[in-house]
C-alpha positions in Angstrom: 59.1 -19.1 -22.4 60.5 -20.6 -25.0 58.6 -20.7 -28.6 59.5 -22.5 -32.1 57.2 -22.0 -35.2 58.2 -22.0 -38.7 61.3 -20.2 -39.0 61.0 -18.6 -35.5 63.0 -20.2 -32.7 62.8 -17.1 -30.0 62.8 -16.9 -26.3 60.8 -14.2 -24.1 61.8 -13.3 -20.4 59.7 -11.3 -18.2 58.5 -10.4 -14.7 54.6 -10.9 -14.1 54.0 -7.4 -12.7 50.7 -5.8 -11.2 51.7 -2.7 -13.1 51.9 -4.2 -16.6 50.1 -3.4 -19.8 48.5 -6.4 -21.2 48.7 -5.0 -24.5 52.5 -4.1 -24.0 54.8 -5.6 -21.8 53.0 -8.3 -20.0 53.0 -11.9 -18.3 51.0 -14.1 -16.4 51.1 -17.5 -15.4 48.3 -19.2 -13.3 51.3 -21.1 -11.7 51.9 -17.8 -9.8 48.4 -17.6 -8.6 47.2 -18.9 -5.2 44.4 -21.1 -6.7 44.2 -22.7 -10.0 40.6 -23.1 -12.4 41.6 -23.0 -16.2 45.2 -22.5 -16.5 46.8 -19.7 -18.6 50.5 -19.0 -19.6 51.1 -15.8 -21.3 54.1 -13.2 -22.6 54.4 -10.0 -24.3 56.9 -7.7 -25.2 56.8 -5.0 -27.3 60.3 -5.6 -29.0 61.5 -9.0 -30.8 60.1 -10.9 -33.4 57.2 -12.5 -31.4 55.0 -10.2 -29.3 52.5 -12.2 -28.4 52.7 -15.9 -26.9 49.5 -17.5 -25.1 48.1 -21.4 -23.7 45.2 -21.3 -22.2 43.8 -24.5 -21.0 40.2 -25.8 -22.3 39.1 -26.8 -19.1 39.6 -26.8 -15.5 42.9 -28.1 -14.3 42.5 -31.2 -12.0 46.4 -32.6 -11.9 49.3 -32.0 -13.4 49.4 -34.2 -16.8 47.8 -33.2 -20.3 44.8 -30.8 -21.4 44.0 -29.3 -24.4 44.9 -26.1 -24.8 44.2 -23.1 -27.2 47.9 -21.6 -28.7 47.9 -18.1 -29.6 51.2 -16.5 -31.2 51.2 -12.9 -32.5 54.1 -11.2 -34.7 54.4 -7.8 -35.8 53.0 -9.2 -39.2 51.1 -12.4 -38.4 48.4 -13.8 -36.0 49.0 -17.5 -35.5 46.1 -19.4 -33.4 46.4 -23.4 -32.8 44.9 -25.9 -31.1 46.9 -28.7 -29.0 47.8 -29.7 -25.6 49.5 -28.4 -22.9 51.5 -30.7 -20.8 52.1 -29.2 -16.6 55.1 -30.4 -14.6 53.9 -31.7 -11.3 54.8 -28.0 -9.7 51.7 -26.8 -11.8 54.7 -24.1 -12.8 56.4 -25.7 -15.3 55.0 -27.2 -18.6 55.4 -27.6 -22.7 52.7 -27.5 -25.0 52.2 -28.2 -28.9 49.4 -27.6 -31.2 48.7 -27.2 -35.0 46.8 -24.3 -36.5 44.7 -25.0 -39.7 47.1 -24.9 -42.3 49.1 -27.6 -40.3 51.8 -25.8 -39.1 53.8 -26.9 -35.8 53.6 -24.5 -33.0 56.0 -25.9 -29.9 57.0 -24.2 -26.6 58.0 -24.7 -23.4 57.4 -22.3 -20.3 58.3 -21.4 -16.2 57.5 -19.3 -14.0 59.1 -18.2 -11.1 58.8 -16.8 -7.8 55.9 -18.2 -6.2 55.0 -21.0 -4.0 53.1 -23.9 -5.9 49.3 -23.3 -6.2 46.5 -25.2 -4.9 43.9 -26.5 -7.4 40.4 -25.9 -6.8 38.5 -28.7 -5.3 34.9 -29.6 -5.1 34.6 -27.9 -1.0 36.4 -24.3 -1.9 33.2 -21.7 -1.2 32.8 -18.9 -2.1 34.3 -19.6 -5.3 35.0 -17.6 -8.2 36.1 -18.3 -11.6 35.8 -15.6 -14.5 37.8 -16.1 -17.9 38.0 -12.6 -20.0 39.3 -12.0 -24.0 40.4 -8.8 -24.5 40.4 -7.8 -28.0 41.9 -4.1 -29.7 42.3 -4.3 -33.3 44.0 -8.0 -34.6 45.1 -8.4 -30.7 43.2 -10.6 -28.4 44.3 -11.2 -24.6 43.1 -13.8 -22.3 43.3 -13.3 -18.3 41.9 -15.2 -15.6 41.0 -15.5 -12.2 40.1 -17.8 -9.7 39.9 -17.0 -6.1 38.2 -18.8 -2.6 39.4 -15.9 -0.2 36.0 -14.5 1.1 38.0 -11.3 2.1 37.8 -10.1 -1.3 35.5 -12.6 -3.1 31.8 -11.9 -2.8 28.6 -13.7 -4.8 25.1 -12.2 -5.1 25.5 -9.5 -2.7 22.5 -6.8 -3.7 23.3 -5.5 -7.4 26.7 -7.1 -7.5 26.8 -10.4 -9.0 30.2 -11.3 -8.5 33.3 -9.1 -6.7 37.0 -9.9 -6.7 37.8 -6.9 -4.6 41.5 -6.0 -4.1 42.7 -9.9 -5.3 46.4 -8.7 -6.4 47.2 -12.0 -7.4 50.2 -11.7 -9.5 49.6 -11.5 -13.5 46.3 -11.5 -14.4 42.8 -10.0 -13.5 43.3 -8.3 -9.9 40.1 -6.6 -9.9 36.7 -7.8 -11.0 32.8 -6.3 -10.0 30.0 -7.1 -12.0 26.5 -6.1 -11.3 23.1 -6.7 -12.2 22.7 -3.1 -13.7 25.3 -4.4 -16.1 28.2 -1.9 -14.4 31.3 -3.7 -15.0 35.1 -3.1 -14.1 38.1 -5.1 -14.6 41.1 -4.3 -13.9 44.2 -6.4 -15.3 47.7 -5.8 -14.7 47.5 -1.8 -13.9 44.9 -0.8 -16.3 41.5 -0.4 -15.7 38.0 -1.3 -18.0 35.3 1.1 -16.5 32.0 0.2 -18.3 29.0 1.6 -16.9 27.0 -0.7 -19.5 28.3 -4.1 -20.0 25.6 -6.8 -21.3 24.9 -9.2 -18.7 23.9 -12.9 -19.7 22.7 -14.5 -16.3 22.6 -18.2 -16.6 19.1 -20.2 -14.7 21.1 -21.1 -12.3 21.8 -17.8 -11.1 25.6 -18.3 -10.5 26.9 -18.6 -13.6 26.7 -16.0 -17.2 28.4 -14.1 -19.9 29.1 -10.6 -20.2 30.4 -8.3 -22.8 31.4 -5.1 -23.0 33.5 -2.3 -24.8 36.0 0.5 -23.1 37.1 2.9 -25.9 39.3 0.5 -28.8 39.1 -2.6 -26.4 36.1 -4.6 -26.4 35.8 -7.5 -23.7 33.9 -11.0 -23.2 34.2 -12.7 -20.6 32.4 -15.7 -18.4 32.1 -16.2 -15.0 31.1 -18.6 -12.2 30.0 -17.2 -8.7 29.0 -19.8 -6.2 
């Protein structure tokens, strides 16, 4: 990924590992996923002058083109957030994006990822389907991860207690775990660290598939939506 704001012209590089810190050394890109919902790019690196770059699409992808997008940038001294678009290639790997945060300033970037056949986008038959968005926050830092998955090996909906279940989805770079009950036990595991809460509050929707939860684990607290059909 390539990022150019202010002063800063900086380039980040990394692999989009199962075992990564999201709070360290991270990536993901929804271009390396199986199955597409709301599309997220994101990099971190500990070292450099940028340690934080995220695009995280509005909505749900339904072609390659433009969507807005939210822009997040984090330096060791600054916090930049934007909004904009982001513009996908037709591989749904590729893409730029642009955005301006309040004061006006010009965040631009351009981003691929690698290593990965092209994903499908989710269409209107996929069942079960399951879509949850997460922000982490720990001090000034905030992380969004995704998932989106169809494979009813490992996806379950409104099975006894649990209300949704992404069990063993290693999709590469983002959430690869996910349970959430009804007794508001929640635990999410991104990258290779796990969020155990026993008590998350549960918003359940009336339409019974869909809510909110929130949730902290020691100095991170997490929100997050989800959609369980």
């Amino acid at each position: 990924m390539t990022v150019r704001l202010g002063g800063i012209d900086h380039s980040l590089d990394s692999d989009a590992l199962e075992d990564g810190d999201p709070f360290g050394d991270f990536a993901a890109c929804s271009g390396l996923r199986d199955l597409i919902g709301n599309y997220t790019v994101a990099i971190g690196s500990e070292d450099g002058d940028i340690e934080w770059v995220s695009v995280t699409s509005t909505s749900r992808i339904e072609s390659s083109g433009i969507v807005d997008a939210d822009i997040r940038v984090e330096t060791a001294s600054d916090r930049i957030d934007a909004s904009g678009t982001l513009t996908l290639e037709s591989s749904l790997q590729a893409g730029t994006f642009v955005g301006f945060d309040d004061a006006g300033d010009r965040v631009v970037g351009s981003f691929r990822c690698d290593g990965a056949s092209s994903p499908d986008l989710i269409g209107p038959d996929t069942e079960p389907l399951l879509e949850v968005v997460v922000l982490l926050r720990r001090g000034t830092s905030q992380r969004v991860v995704t998932l989106a998955g169809d494979d009813p090996a490992v996806i379950a909906c409104a099975d006894g207690d649990m209300i949704a279940r992404a069990d063993g989805d290693r999709s590469i770079g983002a959430i690869t775990r996910f349970e959430l009950s009804t007794t508001g036990a929640l635990l999410l595991t991104v990258g290779a660290i796990d969020y155990d809460a026993e008590r998350a509050d549960v918003h359940q929707n009336a339409d019974g598939d869909s809510g909110s939860f929130d949730a902290a684990v020691g100095d991170v607290t997490i929100d997050g939506a989800y959609s369980c059909t």
